[in-house]
Phi, psi and omega in degrees: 000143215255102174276166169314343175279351188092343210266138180258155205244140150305139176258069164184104162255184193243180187305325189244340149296317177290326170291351157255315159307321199233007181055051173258147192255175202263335197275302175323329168292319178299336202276337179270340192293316208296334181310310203259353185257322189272359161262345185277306192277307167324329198275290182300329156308325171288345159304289163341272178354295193279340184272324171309288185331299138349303173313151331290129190238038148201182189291170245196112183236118161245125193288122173249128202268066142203160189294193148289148183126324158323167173262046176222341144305303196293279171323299197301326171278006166251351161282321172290325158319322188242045181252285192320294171328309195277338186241318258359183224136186170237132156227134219254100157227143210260023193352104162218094167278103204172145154055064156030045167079012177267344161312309188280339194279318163308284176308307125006298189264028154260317223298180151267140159295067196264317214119308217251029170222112138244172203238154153236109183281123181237168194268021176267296156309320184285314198256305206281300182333302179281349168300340169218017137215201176266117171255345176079012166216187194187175169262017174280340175290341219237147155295173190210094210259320183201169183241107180272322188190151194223136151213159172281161176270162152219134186287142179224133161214165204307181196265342174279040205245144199289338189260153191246343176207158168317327192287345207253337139332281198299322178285355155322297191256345163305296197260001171226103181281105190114346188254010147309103154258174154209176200226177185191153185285029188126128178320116158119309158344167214270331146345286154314330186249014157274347189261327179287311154006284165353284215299307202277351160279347172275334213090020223217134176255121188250166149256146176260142174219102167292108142282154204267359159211152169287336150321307193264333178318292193303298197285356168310322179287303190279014190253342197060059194255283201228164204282299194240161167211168172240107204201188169287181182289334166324305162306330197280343203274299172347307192251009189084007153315136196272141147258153188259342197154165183216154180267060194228179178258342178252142160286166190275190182241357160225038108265031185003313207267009177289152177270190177241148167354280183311306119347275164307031166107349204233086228281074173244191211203147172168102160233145177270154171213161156211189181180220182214128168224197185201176180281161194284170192055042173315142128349120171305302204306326174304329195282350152295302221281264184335313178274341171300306171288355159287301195305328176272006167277316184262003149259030189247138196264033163264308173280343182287326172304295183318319199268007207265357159271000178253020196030050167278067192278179180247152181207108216269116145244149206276215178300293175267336143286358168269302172327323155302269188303337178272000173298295193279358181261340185311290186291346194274311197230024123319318186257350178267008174287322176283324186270349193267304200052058258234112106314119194273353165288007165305000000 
């Protein structure tokens, strides 16, 4: 730039030339850098802000590791259904079924902690798998945003079948050892390790006969492939089935009239649950977002209609007590899998 003088002034000064030419002072200078460092950290933060706030502004994918059609498919699409209600969005369900859910479950835990990759946790894939092989995740992998829906197993046999209750099973396999059977949809399920469960707190020896679905299990029972089985209640409602007891401390409210574990002698416990999770390091605030909209979906009596055929009830746990309980179902049947000494390579 060309002065009255003739002279040319730089136009890029350096600090102590801009404080002569132009009287800017060094403390003015500081007040405009900190004014410009604080406009930068506003713009991004309002950046931040607003893209959390958004959310979700794409579509939403929840992985489910078993295929379709199932009940742990049907729940992830009535949750998604009434999720879409509570936040709105597009959510997305995604079947990647395989290796008892370990598969869908892998993937889940590659995905980014964006939001816009979630699971539905069920307690086979999360917990009973890695309790008995190496899967290459734990539940330690995963945020833990809500609890969604909790049931009990319940023992069943057919309606001509000589036992009328659990004690008459355990007196059964008691007095004939090993020639108690029963079937379950696989080795290692939650099925299986509940009836061993039984066996070992009666004292008592069973043969297990797996099947590959619960589908050929139910025709195993009712074919006299095997004596008993164990499943929800759904099946026993399906197929016509007498129940003997659940594996619980509590009655359901719409079998009342079944007993409990616990009541027939055998304090165990064995419920399927499931819920929504994500990969670790989820954003807090979505996982605030995802549970404030969990919790008003499955306490809405649009989802308690949607799960009541399926005696599914809903049950809601927040964030940090669903994170905590899938902690204790961990450690509970890791060991009792070991002690059980239960192989899925059988």
């Amino acid at each position: 730039m060309v002065s009255a003088y003739g002279k040319v002034t730089p136009l890029y000064l350096n600090n102590e030339e801009a404080n002569m030419q132009f009287g800017i002072s060094t403390s003015y200078r500081k007040k405009l850098f900190k004014y410009a460092v604080l406009l930068i950290a506003t713009s991004v933060f309002s950046t931040t802000a607003k893209a959390q706030n958004a959310y979700p502004d794409n579509p939403v994918t929840i992985l489910v590791p078993f295929g379709p059609g199932g009940t742990s498919d049907i729940m992830a699409r009535i949750l998604a259904k009434h999720l879409r209600q509570a936040m709105g969005g597009n959510l997305i369900i995604d079947n990647k079924g395989g290796a008892g859910g370990a598969i869908g479950m892998m993937q889940l835990k590659r995905a980014k902690p964006d939001g816009y990759t979630l699971g539905l946790s069920v307690i086979g894939p999360e917990v009973l798998q890695p309790g008995m092989r190496k899967t290459g995740y734990t539940y330690q992998d995963f945020d833990h945003i809500c609890g969604t829906y909790s049931v009990p197993l319940m023992m069943m046999v057919p309606q001509d079948s000589a036992f009328k209750s659990m004690q008459d099973v355990v007196a059964f396999a008691r007095k004939n050892p090993g020639q108690l059977s029963y079937g379950t949809s696989g080795t290692g399920t939650l099925l299986h390790i509940a009836m061993e469960m039984l066996m070992k707190q009666a004292n008592a020896t069973a043969l297990h006969v797996p099947y590959k679905s619960s589908a050929e299990m139910v025709t195993g029972l009712l074919g006299q492939q095997v004596m008993v089985i164990s499943d929800t209640t759904t099946v026993a409602k399906q197929y016509k089935l007498r129940p003997l007891g659940i594996f619980s401390d509590q009655r359901l409210q719409s079998s009342p009239q079944v007993a409990t574990t616990r009541e027939s002698g055998w304090p165990i416990q064995a419920t399927i649950w499931g819920g929504l999770i994500a990969p670790k390091g989820l954003p807090p605030e979505i996982v605030a977002k995802l549970e404030a909209a969990c919790e008003k979906a499955v306490n809405s009596e649009g989802y308690k209609t949607d799960v009541e055929p399926l005696d599914t009830p809903a049950h809601f746990m927040n964030a940090k007590a669903f994170g905590a309980f899938a902690k204790s179902e961990s450690e509970k049947y890791t060991k009792l899998i070991q002690d059980i000494g239960i192989n899925v390579d059988k």
